[in-house]
N, C-alpha and C positions, 0 to 999 in steps of 0.2 A: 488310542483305543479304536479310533476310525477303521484302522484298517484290519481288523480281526473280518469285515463284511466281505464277503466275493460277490464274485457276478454270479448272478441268477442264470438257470440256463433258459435261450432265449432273448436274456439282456445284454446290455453291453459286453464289451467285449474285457476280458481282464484287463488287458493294456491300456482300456480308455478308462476303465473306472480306476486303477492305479494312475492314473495320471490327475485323473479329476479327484479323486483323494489329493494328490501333494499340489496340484491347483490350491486347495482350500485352503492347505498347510502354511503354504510357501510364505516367509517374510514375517511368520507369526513368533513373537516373542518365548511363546511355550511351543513345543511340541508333545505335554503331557502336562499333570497336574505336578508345580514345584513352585519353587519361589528361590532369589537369592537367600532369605532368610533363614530356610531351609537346605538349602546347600551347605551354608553357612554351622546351622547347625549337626548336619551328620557329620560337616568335617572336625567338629568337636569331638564329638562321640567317637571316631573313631580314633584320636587320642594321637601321642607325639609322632610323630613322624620324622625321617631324616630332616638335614637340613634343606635339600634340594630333593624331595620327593617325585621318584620313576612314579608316575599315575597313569594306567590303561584305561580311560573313557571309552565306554562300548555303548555302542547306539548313541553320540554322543549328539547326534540332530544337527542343528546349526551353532552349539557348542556354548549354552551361556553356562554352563558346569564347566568347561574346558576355560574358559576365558577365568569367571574366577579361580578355581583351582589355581591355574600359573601365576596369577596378579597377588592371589593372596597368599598361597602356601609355599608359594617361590617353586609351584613344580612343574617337572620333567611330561608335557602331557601329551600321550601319542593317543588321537582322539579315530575312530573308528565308526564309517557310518557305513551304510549299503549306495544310501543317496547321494551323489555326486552334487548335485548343487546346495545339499546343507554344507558341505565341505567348503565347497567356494563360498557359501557364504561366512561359514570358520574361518577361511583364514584372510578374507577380506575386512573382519574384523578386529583379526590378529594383528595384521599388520597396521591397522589404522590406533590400537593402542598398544603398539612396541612390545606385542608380545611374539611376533612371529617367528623368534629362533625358538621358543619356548616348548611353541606348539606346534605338533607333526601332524597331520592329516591323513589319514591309510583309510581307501578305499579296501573293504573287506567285509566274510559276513563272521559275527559274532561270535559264530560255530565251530569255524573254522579258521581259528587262529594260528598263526607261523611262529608264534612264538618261545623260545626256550622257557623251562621250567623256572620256577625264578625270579621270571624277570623283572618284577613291578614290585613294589613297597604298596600301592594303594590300587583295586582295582575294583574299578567305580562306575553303576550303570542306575543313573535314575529313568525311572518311567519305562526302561527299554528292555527287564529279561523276558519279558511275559512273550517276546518275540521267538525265543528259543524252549521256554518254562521253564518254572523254578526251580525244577530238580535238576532237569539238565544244565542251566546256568551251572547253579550251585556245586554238579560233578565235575563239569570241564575246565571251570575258572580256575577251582582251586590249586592245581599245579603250577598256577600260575605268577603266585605270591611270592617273595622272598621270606628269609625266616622274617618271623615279625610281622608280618604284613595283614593287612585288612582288607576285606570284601564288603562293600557298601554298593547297598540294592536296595531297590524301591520295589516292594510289589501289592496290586491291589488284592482284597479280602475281605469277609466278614466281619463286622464291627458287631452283630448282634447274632444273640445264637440261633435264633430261629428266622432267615431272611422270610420275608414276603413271596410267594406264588409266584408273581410276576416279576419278581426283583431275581429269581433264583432263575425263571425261564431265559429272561432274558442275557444273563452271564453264562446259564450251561451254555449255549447260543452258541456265544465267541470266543470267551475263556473261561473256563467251572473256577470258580474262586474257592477259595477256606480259609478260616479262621485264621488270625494271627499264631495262636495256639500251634495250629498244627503246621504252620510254616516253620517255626521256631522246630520243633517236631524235626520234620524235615532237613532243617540245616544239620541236625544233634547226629541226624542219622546217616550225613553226609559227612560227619569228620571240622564238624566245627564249635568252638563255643562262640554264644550271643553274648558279644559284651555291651551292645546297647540295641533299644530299637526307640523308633521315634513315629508316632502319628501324625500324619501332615497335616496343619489344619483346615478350614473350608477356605478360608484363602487360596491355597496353592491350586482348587475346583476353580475358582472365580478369574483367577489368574491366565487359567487355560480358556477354559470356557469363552467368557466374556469376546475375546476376540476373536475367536472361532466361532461363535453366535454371529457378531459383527461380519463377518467373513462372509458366512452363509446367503445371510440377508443379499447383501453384493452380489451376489454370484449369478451366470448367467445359467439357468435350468436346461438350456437347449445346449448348451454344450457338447460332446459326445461325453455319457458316463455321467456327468452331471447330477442331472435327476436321481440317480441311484444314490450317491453320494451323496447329495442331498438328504437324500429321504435313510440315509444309514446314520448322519449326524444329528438329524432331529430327532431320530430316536433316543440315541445317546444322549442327548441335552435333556431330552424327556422326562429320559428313567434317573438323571440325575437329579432333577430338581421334583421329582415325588419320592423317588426312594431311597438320594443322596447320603439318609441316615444309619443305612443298611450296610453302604460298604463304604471304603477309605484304602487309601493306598498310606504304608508305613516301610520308615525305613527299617532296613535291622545292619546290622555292622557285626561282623562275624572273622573271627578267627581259628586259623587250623587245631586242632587239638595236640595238647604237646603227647609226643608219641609213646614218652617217655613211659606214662600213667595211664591204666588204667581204668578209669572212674566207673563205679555200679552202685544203685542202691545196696544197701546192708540186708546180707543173708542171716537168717537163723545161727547157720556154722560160727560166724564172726564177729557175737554177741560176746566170749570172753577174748577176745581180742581185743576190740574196739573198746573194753572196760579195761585194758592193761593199758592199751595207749594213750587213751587220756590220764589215766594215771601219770604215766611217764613223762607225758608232755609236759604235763604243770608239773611235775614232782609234789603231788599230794593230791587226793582221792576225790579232792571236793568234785571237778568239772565229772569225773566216771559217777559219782554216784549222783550227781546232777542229772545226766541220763539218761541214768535207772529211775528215776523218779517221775522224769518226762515220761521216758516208756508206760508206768505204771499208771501215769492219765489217761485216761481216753478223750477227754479235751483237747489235750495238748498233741496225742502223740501224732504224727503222721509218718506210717514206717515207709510208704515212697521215699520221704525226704531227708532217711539217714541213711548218709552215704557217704563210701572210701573210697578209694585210690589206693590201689596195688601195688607193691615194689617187681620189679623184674620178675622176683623167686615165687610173687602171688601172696606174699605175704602183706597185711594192712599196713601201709604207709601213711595213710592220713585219712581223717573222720570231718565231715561236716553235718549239720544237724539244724533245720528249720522245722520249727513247730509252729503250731496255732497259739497266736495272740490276737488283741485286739486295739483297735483306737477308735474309742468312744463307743463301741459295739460293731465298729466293720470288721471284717477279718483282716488278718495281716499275717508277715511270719516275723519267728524271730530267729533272728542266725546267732547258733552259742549249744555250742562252744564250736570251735575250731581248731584242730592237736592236729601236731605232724609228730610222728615218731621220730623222738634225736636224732638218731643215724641218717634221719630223710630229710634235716630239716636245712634250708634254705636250698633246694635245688630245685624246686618247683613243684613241688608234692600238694602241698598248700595253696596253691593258686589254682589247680587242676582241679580238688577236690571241690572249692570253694562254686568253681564255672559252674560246674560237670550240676552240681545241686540247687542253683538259681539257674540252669538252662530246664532243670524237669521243673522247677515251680513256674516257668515262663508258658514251658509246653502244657503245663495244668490251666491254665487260662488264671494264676494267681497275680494282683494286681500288686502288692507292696510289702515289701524286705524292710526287716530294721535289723540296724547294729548296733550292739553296743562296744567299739572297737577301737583301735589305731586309726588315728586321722592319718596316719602316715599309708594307710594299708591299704584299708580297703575303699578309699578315690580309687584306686584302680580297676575297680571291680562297678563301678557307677554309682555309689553310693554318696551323698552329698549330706552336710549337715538337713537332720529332719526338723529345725526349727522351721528352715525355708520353704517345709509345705504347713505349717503352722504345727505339728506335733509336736509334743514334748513328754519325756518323762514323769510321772510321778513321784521324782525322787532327784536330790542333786546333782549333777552333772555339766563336766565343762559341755557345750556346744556343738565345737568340737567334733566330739566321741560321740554323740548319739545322733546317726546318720540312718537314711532313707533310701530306697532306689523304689523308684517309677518301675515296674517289671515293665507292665506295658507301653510302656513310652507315652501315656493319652493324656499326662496331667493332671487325670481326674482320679484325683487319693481322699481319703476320707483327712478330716482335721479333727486335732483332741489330744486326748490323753490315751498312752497307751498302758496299755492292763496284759501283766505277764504271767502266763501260768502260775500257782500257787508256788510251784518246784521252786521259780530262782526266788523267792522270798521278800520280793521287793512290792 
């Protein structure tokens, strides 16, 4: 974050205070707010991978992402900094634990990568796009993936809707932050679905911090650049620990859109369509007349969040549909029904449709999805049994089948009982 500050004119010079920036840095366990626990867990979220996974680590610092990644995922990791001595210190410790064919070091800058279209299954920058921005990141990387592949990014934002005066001055500053919501936003509008996102906790703050605080204290102020650098980290430390509440950095894990499909909210025109295809789907009328009866709530209905996927010809290939429920009295959604039209079905109609409509309840700032579904299914979609955030149905069911997703990755979901529209009858 340190180095979003320049020299002042008058002051040092760029080159002394870039140096007394990675003065600070240097030998420091973090170079941004992470943890291995955290590594750890995006590389979950971002789900199976080859057996020997190609990974582009970009801004990869002195590589403690690079070093697990190869030790754990068994990957291929061509790790990418600006700074010459995080490298050396990469692969100094590559080699001291027998990862050093593993890992390849490329002096380069982010932006400017040589690389064919393609070429990575996983490509991976924590702490580091804010260097290029998240749109930009987010336009240039994506060529970057093989089919299949996944973009895993850290970037810092809004945690509450209305920041603070002084919490807001100080980020337009260096870098204008926004909401999780509108990042999510962002990705959708770049050509990708969010198949997970994750908020770091105040750990991965303390982790960074802590010795970088430590750091400072040491440091000799008469340096050249010093003092400036100084006086740009205690700010930082500052506005963390008064207004640390306000923002957070989270991950999101994001995949290309299949090109195949697609995906728009449900028009007016597509209203006796979307009632023939649920028909067809289930072969019997219950799920279409299901709803028409959501629609005909104003409780329930939320017509953002009904929504198809197109075949080729433009015609409805598949419908998904989240409305307003509750647990215990918070809001939630519920996904139901889900039809692909016969002719569409198992060629990815259904998974496009299913993204494409937990991507706009993510970009809506909506905190929690339930299913009542295939345990085979929708794990893929992030969905985990809802006992494990304590919820549970008012009604029979295996375990199982009545699954939950975090939209916003922050853990903080209501517990209870969930209460479903009048429509499904339960």
């Amino acid at each position: 974050m340190s180095d979003h500050h320049r020299a002042s004119e008058g002051g040092p010079s760029a080159d002394a205070l870039h140096d007394a920036f990675f003065a600070l840095h240097r030998g420091l366990p973090r170079q941004g707010p992470g943890s291995d626990a955290t590594t750890r867990r995006l590389l979950t979220l971002a789900g199976p991978l080859p057996e020997r996974p190609r990974v582009l680590d970009l801004g990869c610092g002195p590589g403690r992402s690079a070093l697990l990644l190869a030790a754990e995922a068994g990957a291929r990791v061509t790790a990418v900094d600006l700074h010459l001595p995080f490298l050396d210190e990469l692969r100094r410790a590559a080699e001291a634990r027998g990862l050093g064919e593993a890992i390849e070091t490329v002096h380069a800058d982010m932006g400017e990568l040589p690389y064919p279209d393609g070429s990575f299954d996983l490509v991976w920058a924590e702490s580091s796009a804010y260097c290029l921005g998240f749109d930009r990141a987010l336009g240039q990387w994506r060529r970057l993936l093989a089919p299949g592949g996944a973009l895993v990014l850290t970037e810092c934002g809004w945690t509450v809707p209305d920041p603070s005066p002084e919490a807001r001055t100080f980020w337009d500053a260096h870098y204008p932050l926004r909401t999780e919501a509108a990042n999510v936003s962002a990705a959708v509008a770049a050509g990708y679905h969010v198949t997970g996102t994750y908020r770091q906790p105040e750990g991965d703050w303390a982790d960074y911090y802590g010795p970088l605080a430590a750091r400072a204290d040491a440091a000799d102020p008469a340096a050249p650049g010093m003092a400036e650098a100084l006086a740009a980290t205690r700010a930082e430390l500052a506005m963390r620990r008064e207004h640390g509440g306000e923002y957070g950095y989270t991950g999101y894990i994001l995949r290309p859109t299949d090109p195949r499909w697609r995906t728009r909210p449900e028009a007016p025109a597509d209203l006796t369509a979307v009632h023939r295809l649920n028909a067809a789907a289930f072969g019997q009328e219950d799920e279409a007349d299901l709803v028409e009866a959501l629609r005909a709530d104003p409780a329930a209905w939320l017509p953002e969040f009904s929504y198809v996927a197109e075949a080729p010809d433009g015609s409805v290939a598949a419908y998904a549909l989240l409305t307003r429920c509750h647990v215990d009295g918070a809001p939630a959604l519920a996904l139901a029904p889900v039809a692909v039209a016969p002719e569409h079905q198992r060629r990815g109609a259904g998974r496009a449709v299913v993204r494409a409509v937990l991507d706009a309840a993510r970009a809506r700032g909506e905190r929690l999805a339930l299913v009542l579904g295939h345990p085979e299914y929708y794990p893929a979609f992030g969905f985990t049994p809802a006992s494990r955030y304590g919820i549970r149905p008012g009604f029979e069911v295996p375990d199982a089948s009545m699954m939950a997703l975090d939209l916003a990755g922050s853990g903080e979901l209501p517990t209870g009982r969930i209460h479903y529209p009048a429509a499904f009858g339960v």
